[in-house]
C-alpha positions as CSV (number, residue, x, y, z in Angstrom):
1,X,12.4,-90.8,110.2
2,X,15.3,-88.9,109.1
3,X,14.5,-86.0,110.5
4,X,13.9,-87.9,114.1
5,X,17.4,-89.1,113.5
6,X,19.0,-85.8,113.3
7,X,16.8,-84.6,116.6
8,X,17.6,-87.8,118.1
9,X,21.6,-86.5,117.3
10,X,21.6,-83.1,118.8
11,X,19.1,-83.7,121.9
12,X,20.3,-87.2,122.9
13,X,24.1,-87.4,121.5
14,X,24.8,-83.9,121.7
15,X,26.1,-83.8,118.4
16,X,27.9,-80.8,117.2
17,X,25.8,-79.0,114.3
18,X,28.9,-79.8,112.0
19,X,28.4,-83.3,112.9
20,X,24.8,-83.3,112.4
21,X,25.1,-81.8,108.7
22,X,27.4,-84.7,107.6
23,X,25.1,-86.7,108.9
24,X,22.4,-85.2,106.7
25,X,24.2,-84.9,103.7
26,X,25.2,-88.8,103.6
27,X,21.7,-89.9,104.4
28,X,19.7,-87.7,101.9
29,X,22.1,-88.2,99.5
30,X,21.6,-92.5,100.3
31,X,17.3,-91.8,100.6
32,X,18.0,-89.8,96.7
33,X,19.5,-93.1,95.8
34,X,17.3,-95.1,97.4
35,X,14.1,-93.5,95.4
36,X,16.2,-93.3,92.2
37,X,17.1,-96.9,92.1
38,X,14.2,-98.8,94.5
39,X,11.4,-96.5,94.2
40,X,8.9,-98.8,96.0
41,X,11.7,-99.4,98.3
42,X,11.1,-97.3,101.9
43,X,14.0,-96.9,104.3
44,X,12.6,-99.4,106.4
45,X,12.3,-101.9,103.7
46,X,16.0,-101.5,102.4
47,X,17.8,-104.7,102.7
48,X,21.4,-105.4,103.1
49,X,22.1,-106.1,99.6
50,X,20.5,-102.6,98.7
51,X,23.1,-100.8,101.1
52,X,25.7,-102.5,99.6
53,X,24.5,-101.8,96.2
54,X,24.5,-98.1,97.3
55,X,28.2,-98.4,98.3
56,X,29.8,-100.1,95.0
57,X,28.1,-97.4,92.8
58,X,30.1,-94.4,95.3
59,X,33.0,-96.8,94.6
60,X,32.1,-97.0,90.7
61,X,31.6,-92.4,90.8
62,X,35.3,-92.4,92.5
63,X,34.9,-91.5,96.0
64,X,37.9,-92.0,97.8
65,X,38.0,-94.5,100.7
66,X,37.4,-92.2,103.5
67,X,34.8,-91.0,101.9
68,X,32.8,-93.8,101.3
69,X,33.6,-95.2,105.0
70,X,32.1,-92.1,106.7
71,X,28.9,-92.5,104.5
72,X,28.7,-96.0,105.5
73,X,28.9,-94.8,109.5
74,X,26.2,-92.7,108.8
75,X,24.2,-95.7,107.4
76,X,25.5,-97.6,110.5
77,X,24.2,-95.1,113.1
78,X,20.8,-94.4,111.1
79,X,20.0,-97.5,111.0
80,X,20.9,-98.6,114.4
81,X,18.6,-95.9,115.4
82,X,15.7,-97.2,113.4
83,X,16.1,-101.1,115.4
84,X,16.4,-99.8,118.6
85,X,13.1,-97.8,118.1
86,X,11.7,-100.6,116.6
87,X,11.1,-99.2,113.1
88,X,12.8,-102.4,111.9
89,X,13.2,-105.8,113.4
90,X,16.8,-106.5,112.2
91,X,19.5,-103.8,111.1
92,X,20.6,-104.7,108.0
93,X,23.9,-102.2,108.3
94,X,25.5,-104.1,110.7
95,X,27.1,-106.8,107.5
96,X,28.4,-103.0,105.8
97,X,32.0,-103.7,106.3
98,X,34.5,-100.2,106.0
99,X,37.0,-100.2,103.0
100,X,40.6,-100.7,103.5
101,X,42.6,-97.0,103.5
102,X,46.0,-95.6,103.1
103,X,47.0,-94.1,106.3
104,X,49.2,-91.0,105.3
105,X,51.6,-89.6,107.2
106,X,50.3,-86.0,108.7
107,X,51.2,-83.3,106.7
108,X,52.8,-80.3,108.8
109,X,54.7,-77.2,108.1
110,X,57.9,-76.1,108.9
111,X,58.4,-73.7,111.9
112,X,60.2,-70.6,110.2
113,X,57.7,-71.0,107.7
114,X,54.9,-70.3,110.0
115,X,57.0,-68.1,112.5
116,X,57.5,-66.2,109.1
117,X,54.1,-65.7,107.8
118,X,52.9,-64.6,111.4
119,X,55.6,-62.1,112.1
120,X,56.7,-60.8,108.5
121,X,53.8,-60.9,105.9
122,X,52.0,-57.5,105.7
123,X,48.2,-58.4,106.6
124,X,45.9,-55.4,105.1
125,X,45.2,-53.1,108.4
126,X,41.5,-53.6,108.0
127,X,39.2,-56.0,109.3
128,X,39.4,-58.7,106.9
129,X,43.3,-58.8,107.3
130,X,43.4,-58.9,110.8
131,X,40.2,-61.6,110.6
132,X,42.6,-63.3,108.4
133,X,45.5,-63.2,110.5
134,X,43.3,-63.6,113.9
135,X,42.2,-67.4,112.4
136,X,46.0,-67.9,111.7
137,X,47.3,-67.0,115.3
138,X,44.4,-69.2,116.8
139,X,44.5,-72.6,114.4
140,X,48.7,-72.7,114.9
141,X,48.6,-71.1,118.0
142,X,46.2,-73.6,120.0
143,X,45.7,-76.2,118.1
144,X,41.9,-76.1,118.1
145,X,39.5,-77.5,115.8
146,X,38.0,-75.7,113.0
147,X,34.3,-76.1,114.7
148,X,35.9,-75.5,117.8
149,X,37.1,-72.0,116.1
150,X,33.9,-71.3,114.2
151,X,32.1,-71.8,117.9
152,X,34.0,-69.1,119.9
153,X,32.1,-66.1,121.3
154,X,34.2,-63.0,122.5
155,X,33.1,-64.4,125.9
156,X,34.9,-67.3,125.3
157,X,38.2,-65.6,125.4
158,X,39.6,-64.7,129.3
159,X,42.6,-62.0,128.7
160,X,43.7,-62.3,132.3
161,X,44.8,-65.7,132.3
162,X,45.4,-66.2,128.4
163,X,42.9,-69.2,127.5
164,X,40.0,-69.6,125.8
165,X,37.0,-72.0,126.4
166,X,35.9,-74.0,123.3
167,X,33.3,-76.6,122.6
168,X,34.5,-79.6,121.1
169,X,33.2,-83.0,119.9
170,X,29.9,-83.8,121.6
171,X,29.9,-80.3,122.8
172,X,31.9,-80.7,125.5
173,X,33.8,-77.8,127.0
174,X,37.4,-77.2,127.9
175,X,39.9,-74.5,128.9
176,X,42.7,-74.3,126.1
177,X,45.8,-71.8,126.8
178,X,46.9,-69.5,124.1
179,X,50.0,-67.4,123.3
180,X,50.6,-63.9,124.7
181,X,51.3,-62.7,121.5
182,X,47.2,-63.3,120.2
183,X,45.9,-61.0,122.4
184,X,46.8,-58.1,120.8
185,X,45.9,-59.9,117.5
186,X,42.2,-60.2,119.2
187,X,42.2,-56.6,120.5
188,X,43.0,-54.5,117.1
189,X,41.0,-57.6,115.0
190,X,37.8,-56.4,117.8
191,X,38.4,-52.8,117.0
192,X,38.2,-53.0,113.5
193,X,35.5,-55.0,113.5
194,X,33.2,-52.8,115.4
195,X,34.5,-49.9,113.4
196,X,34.1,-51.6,109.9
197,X,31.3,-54.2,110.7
198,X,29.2,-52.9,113.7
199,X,26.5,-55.3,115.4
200,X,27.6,-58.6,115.9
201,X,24.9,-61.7,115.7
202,X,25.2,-63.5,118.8
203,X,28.5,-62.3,120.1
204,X,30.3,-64.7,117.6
205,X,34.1,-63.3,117.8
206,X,34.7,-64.2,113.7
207,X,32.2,-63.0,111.4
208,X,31.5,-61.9,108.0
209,X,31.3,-58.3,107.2
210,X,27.4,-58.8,107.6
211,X,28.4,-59.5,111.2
212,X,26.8,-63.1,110.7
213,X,29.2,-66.1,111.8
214,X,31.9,-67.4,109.7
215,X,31.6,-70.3,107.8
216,X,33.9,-73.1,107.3
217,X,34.7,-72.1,103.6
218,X,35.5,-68.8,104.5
219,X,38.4,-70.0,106.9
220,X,39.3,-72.9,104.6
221,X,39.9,-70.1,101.4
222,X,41.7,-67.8,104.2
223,X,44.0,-70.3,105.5
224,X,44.6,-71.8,101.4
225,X,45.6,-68.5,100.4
226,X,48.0,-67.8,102.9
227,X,49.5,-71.3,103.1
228,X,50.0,-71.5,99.5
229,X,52.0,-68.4,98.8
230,X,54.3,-68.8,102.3
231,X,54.8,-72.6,102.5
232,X,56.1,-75.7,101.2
233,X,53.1,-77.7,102.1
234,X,50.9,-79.4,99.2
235,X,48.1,-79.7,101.5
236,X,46.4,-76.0,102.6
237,X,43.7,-76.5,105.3
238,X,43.4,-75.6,108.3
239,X,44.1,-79.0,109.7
240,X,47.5,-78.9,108.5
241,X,47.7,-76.3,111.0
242,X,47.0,-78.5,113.9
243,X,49.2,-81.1,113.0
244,X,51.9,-78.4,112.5
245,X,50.9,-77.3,116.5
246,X,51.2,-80.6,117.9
247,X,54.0,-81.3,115.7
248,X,56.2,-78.5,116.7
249,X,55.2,-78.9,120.8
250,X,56.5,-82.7,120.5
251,X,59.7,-81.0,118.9
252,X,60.1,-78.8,122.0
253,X,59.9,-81.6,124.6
254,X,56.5,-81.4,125.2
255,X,54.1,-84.9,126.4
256,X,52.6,-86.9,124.0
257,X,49.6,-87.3,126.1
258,X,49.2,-83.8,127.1
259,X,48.8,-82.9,123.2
């Protein structure tokens, strides 16, 4: 059933395959649980009071919040999908209420700190600095998503007119302008990387030096280690970087609704 789930995610919901792994990794995680603590319990069988169950003991472990509250959508939409194929006659997720969280102010940086880092720090003149400094450019200089920048393919990128076409939530597709100042970043980052990496997998613009795609821990320990030594920021990911883009275009005068 799980597995029809996820199927049902990416052909029907066009799910992103970021998506699609959370997804997976709540729900296995819940089924381990559920055979654990109920083992002549099936997923069909689990009752309300055995969700909830599953939820105070992620409470008791110390999840945060958030956490807990994207685990419980995952319940929500798996077992929405098992009533409306009429694996179940009643959907004993729909009583999971979400727990209260602390909205926190967005974290973003300041601009001289980013202008700095672009335009002063020495990035090694190889392919894994200008890799580095290529995800840097593109996360502050877009705004995108970090899927959205794990999805680009060189094709993706249209020099003439300075955009780039990524694929966002529910893998829909849209035109996003980019600074004139990237492209070079994109040209030397493509050179070294067919000198010092060679065949690419599927045309993927960032890769590994195995010339696989990159992966979100890769970016996540690139951005860390730059935003740590050039910031004042206690947070290091890239989402801090789009926060910082939208941020700093709402500084400038730009619309709230265009952002």
């Amino acid at each position: 059933m799980l597995h029809s789930f996820l199927q049902h995610l990416v052909s029907e919901k066009h799910q992103s395959k970021h998506t699609v792994l959370a997804y997976k990794t709540d729900l296995t995680q819940f089924l381990t649980h559920l055979n654990t603590e109920y083992p002549t319990v099936t997923p069909t069988d689990a009752t309300y009071l055995v969700l909830r169950k599953w939820v105070i003991a992620l409470s008791q472990k110390g999840l945060s919040s958030r956490s807990i509250n994207r685990k419980i959508a995952s319940l929500r939409a798996f077992y929405r999908f098992l009533h409306q194929r009429s694996y179940i006659p009643e959907n004993p997720a729909t009583k999971l209420d979400t727990l209260q969280t602390n909205k926190s102010l967005p974290i973003f940086l300041r601009e001289k700190e980013v202008l700095g880092l672009l335009k002063e720090h020495p990035f090694e003149n190889s392919f894994r600095g200008w890799r580095d400094k290529l995800i840097l450019e593109l996360l502050y200089g877009t705004g995108m998503r970090l899927s959205e920048l794990l999805g680009l393919r060189d094709a993706d990128i249209c020099e003439q007119h300075y955009t780039i076409r990524v694929t966002g939530k529910r893998n829909k597709a849209r035109i996003i302008p980019f600074p004139k100042a990237v492209q070079p970043v994109v040209a030397t980052y493509q050179a070294h990387r067919a000198r010092e990496v060679g065949a690419i997998q599927d045309e993927w613009l960032l890769v590994t030096r195995t010339g696989k795609a990159c992966y979100p821990a890769l970016v996540y320990r690139s951005v860390k280690r730059y935003l740590q030594a050039h910031t004042h920021a206690d947070q290091h990911s890239p989402h801090v970087l789009r926060h910082t883009f939208a941020t700093h275009l709402l500084h400038k005068g730009a619309d709230l609704t265009a952002i």
